[in-house]
TORTORDO-557930 format. One record per residue: residue number from 1; residue in three letters; x, y, z of N, C-alpha, C in turn. Coordinates in nm, 3 decimals. Layout:
N
REC|resi|resn|nX|nY|nZ|caX|caY|caZ|cX|cY|cZ
REC|NUM|ala|X|Y|Z|X|Y|Z|X|Y|Z
...
END
This chain:
214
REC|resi|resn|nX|nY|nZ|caX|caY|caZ|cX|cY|cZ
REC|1|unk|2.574|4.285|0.692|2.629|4.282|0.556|2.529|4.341|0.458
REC|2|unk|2.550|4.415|0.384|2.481|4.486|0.276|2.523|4.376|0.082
REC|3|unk|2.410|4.399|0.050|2.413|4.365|-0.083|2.586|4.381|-0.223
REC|4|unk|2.588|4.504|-0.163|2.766|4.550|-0.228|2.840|4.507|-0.166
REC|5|unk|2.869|4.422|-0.088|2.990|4.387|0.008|2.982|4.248|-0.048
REC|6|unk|2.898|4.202|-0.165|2.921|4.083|-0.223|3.040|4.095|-0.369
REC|7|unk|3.047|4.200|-0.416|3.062|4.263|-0.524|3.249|4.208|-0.502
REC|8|unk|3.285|4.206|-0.431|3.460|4.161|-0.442|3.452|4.030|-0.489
REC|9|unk|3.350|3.944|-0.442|3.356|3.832|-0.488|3.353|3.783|-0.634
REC|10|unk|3.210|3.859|-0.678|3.170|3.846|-0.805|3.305|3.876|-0.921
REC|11|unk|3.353|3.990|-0.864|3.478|4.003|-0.930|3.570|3.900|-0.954
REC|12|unk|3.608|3.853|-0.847|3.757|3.752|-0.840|3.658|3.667|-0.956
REC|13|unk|3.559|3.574|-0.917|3.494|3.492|-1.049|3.502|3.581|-1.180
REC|14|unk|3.454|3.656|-1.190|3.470|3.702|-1.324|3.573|3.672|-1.414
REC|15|unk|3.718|3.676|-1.338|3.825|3.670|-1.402|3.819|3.503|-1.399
REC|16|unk|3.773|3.415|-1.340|3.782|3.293|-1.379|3.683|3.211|-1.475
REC|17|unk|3.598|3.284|-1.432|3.450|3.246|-1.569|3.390|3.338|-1.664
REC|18|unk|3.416|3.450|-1.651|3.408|3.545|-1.711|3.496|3.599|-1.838
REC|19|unk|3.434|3.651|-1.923|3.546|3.765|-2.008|3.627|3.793|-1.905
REC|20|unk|3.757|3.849|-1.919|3.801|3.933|-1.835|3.851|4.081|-1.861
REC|21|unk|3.799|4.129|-2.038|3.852|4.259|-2.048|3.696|4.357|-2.051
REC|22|unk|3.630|4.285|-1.921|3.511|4.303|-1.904|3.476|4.277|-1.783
REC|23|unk|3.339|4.395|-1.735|3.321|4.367|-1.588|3.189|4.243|-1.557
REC|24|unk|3.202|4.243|-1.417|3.066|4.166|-1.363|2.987|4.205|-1.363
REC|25|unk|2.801|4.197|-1.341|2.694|4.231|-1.364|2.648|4.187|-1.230
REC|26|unk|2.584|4.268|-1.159|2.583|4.266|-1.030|2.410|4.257|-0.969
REC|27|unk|2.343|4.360|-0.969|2.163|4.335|-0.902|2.182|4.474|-0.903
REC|28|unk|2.008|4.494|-0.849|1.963|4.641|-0.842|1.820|4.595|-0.827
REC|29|unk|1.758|4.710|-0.770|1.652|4.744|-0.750|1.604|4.827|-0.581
REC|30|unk|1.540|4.734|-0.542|1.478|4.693|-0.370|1.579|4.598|-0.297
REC|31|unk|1.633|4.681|-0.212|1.725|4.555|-0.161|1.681|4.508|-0.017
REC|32|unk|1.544|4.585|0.078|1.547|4.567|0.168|1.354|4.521|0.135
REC|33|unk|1.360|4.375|0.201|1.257|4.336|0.178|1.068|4.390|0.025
REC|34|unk|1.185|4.319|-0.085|1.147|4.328|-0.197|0.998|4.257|-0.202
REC|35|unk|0.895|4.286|-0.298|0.792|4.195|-0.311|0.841|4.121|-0.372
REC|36|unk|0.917|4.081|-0.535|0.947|3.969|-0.564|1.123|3.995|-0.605
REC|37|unk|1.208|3.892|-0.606|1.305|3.917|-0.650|1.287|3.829|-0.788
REC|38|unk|1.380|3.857|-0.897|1.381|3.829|-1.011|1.498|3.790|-1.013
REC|39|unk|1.570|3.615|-1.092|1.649|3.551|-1.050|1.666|3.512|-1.219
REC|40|unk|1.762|3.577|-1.312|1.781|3.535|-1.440|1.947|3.433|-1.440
REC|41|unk|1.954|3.435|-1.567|2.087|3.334|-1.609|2.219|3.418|-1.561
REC|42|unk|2.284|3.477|-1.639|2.435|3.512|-1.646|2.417|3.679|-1.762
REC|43|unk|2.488|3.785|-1.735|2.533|3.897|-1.805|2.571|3.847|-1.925
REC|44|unk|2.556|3.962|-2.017|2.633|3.916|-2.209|2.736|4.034|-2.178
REC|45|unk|2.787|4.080|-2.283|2.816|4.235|-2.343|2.738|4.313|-2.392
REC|46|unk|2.635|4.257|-2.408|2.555|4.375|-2.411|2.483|4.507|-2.341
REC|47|unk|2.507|4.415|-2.196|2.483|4.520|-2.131|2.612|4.618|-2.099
REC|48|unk|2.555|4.746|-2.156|2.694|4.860|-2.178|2.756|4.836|-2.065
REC|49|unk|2.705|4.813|-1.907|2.743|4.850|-1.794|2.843|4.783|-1.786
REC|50|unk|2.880|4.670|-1.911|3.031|4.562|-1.830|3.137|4.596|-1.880
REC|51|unk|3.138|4.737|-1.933|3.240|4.831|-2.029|3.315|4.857|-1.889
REC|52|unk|3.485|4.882|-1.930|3.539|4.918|-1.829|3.555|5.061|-1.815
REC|53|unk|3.474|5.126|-1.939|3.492|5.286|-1.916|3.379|5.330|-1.827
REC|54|unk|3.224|5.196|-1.822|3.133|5.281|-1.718|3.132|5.277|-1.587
REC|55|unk|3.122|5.408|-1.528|3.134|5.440|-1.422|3.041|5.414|-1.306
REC|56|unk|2.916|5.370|-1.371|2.770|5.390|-1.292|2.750|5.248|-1.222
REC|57|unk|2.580|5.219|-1.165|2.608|5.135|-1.130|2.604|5.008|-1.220
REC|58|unk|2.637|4.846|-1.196|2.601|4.754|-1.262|2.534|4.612|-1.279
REC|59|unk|2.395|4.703|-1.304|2.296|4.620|-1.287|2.263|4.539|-1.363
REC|60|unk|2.157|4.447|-1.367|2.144|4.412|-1.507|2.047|4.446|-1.613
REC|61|unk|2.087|4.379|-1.740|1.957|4.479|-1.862|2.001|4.603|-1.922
REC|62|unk|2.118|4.659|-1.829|2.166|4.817|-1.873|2.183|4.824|-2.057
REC|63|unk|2.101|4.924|-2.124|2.114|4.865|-2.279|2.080|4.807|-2.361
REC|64|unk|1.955|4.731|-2.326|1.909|4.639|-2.357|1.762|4.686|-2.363
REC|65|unk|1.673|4.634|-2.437|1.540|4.678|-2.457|1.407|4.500|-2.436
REC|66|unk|1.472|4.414|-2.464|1.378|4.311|-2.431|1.310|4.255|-2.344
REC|67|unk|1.400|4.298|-2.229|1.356|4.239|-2.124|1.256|4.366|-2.025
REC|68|unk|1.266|4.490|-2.083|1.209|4.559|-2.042|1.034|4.567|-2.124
REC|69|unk|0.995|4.517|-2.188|0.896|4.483|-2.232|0.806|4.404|-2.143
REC|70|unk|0.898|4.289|-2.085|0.841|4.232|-1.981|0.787|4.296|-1.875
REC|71|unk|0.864|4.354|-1.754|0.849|4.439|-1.704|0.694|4.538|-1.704
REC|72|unk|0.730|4.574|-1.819|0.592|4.710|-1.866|0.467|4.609|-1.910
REC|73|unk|0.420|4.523|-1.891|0.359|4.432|-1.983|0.277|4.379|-1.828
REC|74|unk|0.377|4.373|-1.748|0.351|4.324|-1.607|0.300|4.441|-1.530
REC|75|unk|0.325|4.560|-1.558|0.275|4.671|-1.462|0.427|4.729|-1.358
REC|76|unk|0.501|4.654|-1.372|0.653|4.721|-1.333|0.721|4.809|-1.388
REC|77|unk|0.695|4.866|-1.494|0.757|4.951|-1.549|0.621|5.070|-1.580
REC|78|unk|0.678|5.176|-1.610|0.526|5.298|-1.654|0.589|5.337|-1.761
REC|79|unk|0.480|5.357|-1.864|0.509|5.346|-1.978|0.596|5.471|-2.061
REC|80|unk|0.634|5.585|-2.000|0.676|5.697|-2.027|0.864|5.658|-2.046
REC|81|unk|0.904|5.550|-1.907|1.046|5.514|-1.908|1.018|5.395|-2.006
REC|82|unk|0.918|5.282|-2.050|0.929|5.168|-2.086|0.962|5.272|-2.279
REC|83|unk|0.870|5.340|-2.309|0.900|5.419|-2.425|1.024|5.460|-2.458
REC|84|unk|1.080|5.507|-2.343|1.199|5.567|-2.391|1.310|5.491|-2.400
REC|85|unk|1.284|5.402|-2.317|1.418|5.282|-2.288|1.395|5.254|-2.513
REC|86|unk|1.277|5.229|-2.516|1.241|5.108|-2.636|1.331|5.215|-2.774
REC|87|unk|1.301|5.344|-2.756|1.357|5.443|-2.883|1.471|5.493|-2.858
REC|88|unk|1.584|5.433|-2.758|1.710|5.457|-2.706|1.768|5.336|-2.795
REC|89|unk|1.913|5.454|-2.823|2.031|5.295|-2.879|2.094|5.257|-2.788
REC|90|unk|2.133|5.147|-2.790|2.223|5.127|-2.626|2.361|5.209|-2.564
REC|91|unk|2.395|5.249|-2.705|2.498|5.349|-2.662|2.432|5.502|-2.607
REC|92|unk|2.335|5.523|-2.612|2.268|5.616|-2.543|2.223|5.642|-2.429
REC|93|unk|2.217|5.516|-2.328|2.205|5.498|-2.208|2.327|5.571|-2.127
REC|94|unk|2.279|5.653|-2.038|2.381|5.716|-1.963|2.370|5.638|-1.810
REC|95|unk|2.488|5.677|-1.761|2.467|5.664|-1.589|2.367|5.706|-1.505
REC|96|unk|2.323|5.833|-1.559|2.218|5.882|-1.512|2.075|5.813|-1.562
REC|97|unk|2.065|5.790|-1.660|1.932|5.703|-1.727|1.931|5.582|-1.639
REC|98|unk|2.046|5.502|-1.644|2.027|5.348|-1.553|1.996|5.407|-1.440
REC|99|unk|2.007|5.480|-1.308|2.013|5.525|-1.232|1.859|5.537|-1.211
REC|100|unk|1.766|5.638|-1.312|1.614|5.657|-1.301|1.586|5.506|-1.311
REC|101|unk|1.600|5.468|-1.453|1.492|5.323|-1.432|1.515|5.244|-1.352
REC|102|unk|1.637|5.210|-1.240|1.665|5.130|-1.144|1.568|5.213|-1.046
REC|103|unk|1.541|5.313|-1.031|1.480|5.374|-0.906|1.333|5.363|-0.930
REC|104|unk|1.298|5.339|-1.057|1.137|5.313|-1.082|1.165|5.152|-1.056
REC|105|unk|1.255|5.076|-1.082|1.252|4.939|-1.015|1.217|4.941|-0.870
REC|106|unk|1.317|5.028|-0.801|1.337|5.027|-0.681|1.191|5.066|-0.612
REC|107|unk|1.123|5.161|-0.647|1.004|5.196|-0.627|0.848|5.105|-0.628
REC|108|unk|0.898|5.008|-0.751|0.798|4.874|-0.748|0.832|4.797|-0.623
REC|109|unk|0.933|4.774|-0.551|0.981|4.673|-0.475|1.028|4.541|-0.544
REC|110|unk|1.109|4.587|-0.663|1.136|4.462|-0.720|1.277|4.466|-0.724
REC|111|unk|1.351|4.364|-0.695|1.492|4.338|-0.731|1.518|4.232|-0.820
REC|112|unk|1.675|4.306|-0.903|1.653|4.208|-0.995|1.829|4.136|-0.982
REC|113|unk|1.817|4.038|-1.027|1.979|3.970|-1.010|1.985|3.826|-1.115
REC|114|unk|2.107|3.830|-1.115|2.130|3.658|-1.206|2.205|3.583|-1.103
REC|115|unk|2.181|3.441|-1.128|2.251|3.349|-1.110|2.367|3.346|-1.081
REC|116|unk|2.427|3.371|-1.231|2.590|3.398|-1.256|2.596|3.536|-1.257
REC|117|unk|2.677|3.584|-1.195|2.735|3.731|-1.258|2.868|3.726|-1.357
REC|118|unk|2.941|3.660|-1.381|2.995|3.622|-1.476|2.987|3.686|-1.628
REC|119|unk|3.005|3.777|-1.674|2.969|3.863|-1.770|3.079|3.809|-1.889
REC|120|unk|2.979|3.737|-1.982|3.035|3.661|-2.103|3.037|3.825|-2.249
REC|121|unk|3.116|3.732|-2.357|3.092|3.852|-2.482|2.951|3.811|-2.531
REC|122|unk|2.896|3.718|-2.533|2.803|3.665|-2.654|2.711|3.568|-2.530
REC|123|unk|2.633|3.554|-2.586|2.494|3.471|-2.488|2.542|3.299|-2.530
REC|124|unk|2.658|3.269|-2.503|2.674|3.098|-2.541|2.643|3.063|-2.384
REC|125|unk|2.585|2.953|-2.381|2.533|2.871|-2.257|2.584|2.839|-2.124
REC|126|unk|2.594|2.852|-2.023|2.722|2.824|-1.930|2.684|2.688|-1.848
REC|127|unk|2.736|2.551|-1.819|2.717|2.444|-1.790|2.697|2.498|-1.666
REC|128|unk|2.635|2.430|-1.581|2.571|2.397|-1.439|2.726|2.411|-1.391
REC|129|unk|2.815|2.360|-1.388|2.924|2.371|-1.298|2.988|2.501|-1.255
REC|130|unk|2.938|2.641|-1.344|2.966|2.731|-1.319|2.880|2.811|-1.307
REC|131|unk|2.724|2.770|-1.324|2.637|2.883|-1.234|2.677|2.788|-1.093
REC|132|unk|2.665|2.707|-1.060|2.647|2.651|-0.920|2.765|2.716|-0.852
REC|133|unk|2.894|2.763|-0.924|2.941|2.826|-0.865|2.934|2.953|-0.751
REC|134|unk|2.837|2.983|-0.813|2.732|3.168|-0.783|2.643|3.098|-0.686
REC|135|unk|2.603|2.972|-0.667|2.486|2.964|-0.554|2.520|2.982|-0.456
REC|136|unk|2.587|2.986|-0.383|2.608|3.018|-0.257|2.590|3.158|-0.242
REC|137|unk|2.674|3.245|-0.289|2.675|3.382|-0.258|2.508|3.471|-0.337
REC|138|unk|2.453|3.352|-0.423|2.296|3.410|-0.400|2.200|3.350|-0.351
REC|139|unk|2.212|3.277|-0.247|2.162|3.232|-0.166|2.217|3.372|-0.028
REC|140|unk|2.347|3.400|-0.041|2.378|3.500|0.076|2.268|3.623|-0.027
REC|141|unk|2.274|3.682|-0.143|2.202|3.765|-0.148|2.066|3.796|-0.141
REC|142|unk|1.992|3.644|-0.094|1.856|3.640|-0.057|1.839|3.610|0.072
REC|143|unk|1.930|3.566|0.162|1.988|3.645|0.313|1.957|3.771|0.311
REC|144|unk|2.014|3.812|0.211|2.065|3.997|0.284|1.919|4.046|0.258
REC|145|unk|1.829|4.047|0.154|1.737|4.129|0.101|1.589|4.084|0.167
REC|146|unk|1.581|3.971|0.138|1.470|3.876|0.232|1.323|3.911|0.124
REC|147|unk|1.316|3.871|0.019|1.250|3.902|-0.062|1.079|3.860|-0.013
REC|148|unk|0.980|3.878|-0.088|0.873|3.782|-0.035|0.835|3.739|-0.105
REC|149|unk|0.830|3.690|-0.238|0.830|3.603|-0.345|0.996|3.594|-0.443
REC|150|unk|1.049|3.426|-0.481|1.109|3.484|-0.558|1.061|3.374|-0.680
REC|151|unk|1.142|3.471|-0.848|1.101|3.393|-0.911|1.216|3.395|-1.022
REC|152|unk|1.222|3.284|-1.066|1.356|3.240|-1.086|1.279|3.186|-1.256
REC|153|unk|1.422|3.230|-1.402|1.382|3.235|-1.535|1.415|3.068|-1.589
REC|154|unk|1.375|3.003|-1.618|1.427|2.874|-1.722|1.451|2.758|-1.633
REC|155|unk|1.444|2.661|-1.751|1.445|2.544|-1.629|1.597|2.532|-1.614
REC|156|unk|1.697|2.574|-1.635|1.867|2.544|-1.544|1.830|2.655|-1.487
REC|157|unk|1.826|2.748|-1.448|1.845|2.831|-1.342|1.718|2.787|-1.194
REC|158|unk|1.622|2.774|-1.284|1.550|2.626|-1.137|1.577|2.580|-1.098
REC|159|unk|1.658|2.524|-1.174|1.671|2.371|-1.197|1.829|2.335|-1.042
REC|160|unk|1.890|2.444|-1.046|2.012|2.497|-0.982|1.955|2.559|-0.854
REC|161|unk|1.883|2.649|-0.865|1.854|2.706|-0.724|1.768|2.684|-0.639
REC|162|unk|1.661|2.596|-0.686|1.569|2.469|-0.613|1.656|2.321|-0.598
REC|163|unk|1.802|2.239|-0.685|1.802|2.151|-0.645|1.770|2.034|-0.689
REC|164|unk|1.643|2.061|-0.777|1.597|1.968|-0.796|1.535|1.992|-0.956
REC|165|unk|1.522|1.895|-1.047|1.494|1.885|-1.195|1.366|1.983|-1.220
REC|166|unk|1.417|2.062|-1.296|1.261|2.164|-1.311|1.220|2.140|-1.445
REC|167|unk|1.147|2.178|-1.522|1.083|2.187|-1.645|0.977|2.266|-1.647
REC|168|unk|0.978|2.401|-1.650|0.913|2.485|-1.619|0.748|2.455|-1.709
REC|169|unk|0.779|2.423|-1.784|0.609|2.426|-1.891|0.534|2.304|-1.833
REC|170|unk|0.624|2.264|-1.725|0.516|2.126|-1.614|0.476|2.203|-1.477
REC|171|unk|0.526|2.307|-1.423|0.529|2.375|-1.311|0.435|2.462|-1.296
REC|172|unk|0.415|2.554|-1.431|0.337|2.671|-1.450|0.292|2.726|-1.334
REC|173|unk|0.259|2.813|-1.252|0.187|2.842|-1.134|0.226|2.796|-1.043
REC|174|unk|0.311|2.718|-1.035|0.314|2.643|-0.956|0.425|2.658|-0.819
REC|175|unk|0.408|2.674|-0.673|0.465|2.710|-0.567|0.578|2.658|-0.518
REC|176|unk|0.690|2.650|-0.528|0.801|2.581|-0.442|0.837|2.669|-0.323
REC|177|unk|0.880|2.603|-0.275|0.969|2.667|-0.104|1.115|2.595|-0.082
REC|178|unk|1.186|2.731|-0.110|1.300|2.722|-0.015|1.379|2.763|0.070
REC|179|unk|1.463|2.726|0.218|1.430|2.765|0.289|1.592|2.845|0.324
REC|180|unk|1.619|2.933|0.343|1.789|3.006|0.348|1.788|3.078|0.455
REC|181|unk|1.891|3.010|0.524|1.916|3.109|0.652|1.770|3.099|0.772
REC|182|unk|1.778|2.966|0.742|1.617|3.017|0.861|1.516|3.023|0.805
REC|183|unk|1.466|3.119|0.696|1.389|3.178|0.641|1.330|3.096|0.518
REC|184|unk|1.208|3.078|0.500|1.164|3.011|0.413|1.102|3.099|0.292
REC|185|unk|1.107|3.069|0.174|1.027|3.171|0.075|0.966|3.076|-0.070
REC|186|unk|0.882|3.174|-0.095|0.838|3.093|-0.204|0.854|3.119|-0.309
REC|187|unk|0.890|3.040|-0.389|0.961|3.031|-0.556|0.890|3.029|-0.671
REC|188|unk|0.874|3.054|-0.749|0.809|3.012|-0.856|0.894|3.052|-1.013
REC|189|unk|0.867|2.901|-1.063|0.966|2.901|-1.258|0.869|2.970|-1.309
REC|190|unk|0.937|3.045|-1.424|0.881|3.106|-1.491|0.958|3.044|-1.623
REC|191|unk|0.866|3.112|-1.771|0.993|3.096|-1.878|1.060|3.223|-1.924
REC|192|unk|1.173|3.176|-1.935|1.291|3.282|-1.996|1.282|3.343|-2.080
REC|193|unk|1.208|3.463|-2.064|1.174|3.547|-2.202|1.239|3.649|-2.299
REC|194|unk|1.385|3.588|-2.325|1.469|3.640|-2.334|1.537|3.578|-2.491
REC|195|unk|1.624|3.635|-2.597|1.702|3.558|-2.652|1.542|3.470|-2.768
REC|196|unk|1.599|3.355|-2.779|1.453|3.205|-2.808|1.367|3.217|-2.724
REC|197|unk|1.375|3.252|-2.595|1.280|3.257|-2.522|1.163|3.342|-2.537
REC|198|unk|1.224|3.457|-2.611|1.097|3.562|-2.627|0.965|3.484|-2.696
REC|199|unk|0.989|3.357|-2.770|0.855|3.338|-2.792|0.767|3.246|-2.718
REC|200|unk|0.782|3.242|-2.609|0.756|3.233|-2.458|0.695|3.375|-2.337
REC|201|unk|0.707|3.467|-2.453|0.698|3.627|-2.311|0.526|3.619|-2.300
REC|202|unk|0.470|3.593|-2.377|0.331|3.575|-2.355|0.300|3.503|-2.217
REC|203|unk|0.340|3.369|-2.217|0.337|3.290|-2.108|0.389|3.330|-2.006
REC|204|unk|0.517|3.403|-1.986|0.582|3.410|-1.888|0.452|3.563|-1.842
REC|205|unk|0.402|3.626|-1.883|0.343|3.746|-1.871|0.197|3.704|-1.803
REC|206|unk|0.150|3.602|-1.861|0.040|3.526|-1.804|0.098|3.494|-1.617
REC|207|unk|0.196|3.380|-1.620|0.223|3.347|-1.512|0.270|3.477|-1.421
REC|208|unk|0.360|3.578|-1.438|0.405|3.674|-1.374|0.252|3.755|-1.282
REC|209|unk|0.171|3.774|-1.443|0.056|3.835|-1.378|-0.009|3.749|-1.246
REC|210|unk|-0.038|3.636|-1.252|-0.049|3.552|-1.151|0.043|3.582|-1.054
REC|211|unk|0.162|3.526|-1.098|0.184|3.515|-0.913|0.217|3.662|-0.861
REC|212|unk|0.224|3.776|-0.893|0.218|3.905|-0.847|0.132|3.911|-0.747
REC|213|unk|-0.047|3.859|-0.812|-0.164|3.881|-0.790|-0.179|3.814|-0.634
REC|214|unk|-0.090|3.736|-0.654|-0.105|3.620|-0.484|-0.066|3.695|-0.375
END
C-alpha cells in the first residue's frame, strides 16, 4: 500500500467533518523512510490547495507563509525558496511552486501530515472526537512511511496520538515511544507554532533544533 491509496478515505470524512465545498489536505514530502515526520492539527482554507479548481498536489501549508519560517529557522528549508515563499501572495502559488518546495521537503527527508485532514473554512478548534477519527488511518500512514523520529504539534494532537494526557511545556525534550505495526518509534511534543502559537516558535525552534541533533 502506498501513501495515496489513503486519499479515498480522507475524502469520504471530509464530507462528514469537513467543509464540503472544499477539498481534504492530505501529506507530502519523504514518504519512504523519512528522518522525522511532522504530525500537525487539521487543514483551514487557507491553504489554496483545498480549492476545487486546484489541480496539483494537496499538501499541507500550500499558501501559507508561517509555518514556513519554522522550517527555515530549523535548517529545512534554504533560504532562496524560504524568501520567496515569504514575498508571494497566496494566490500566487502555482502547482508548479508547491511541487518545488515539496521536493526541497522531500530532499530533507521530512514528511509532513495532520492529524485530521478534514479541511475546515476558518481555524475554529475540532473536539477530540473527530481528530480521533483520523487515528487510525495515521497510524496506517506511519505504517506505510516508517519514519525515524516523529514529532507531533500541541498538547491535543499528543495528547491523541500518544493516548495519553500531554502538556507539552512539561515534556520539552522529552522522548516517548510508540509502537505501530510492530515497529516502535520515537515521538516527541513540540509547541504549535502556528495561529497563538507563534508566540511559542522560539521554543518550538529550540526543541526542533534538539531533537534533529539526536
Amino acid at each position: 500500500m502506498k501513501v495515496k491509496d489513503l486519499n479515498v478515505y480522507y475524502d469520504k470524512l471530509q464530507l462528514e467533518y469537513g467543509e464540503p465545498s472544499i477539498s481534504s489536505i492530505y501529506n507530502g514530502g519523504c514518504e519512504k523512510n523519512p528522518d522525522v515526520c511532522f504530525i500537525f492539527m487539521n487543514p483551514t482554507g487557507r491553504n489554496i490547495a483545498s480549492t476545487k479548481e486546484w489541480k496539483g498536489r494537496r499538501s499541507p501549508w500550500i499558501g501559507t507563509k508561517n509555518i514556513w519560517k519554522l522550517f527555515y529557522r530549523v535548517g529545512l528549508l534554504c533560504e532562496d525558496t524560504f524568501n520567496t515563499i515569504q514575498n508571494m501572495k497566496p494566490i500566487e502559488w502555482t502547482e508548479e511552486f508547491a511541487d518545488y518546495v515539496y521536493s526541497e521537503i522531500e530532499k530533507n527527508k521530512i514528511f509532513i501530515t495532520n492529524l485530521g485532514k478534514c479541511t475546515q473554512i476558518d481555524a475554529r478548534p475540532l473536539p477530540d472526537k473527530v481528530l480521533k477519527e483520523y487515528l487510525d488511518l495515521l497510524y496506517k500512514e506511519v505504517e506505510i512511511i516508517k519514519p525515524k523520529k516523529i514529532v507531533v504539534f500541541g498538547n491535543q494532537v499528543s495528547s491523541i496520538f500518544l493516548n495519553k494526557k500531554i502538556c507539552v511545556k512539561s515534556v520539552r525534550k522529552e522522548e516517548f515511544q510508540i509502537e505501530i505495526a510492530g515497529n516502535t518509534y520515537p515521538v516527541y511534543a513540540v509547541f504549535y507554532p502556528i495561529g497563538n502559537g507563534m508566540r511559542n516558535i522560539d521554543l518550538a525552534v529550540e526543541d526542533l533544533k534538539y531533537i534533529l541533533s539526536e
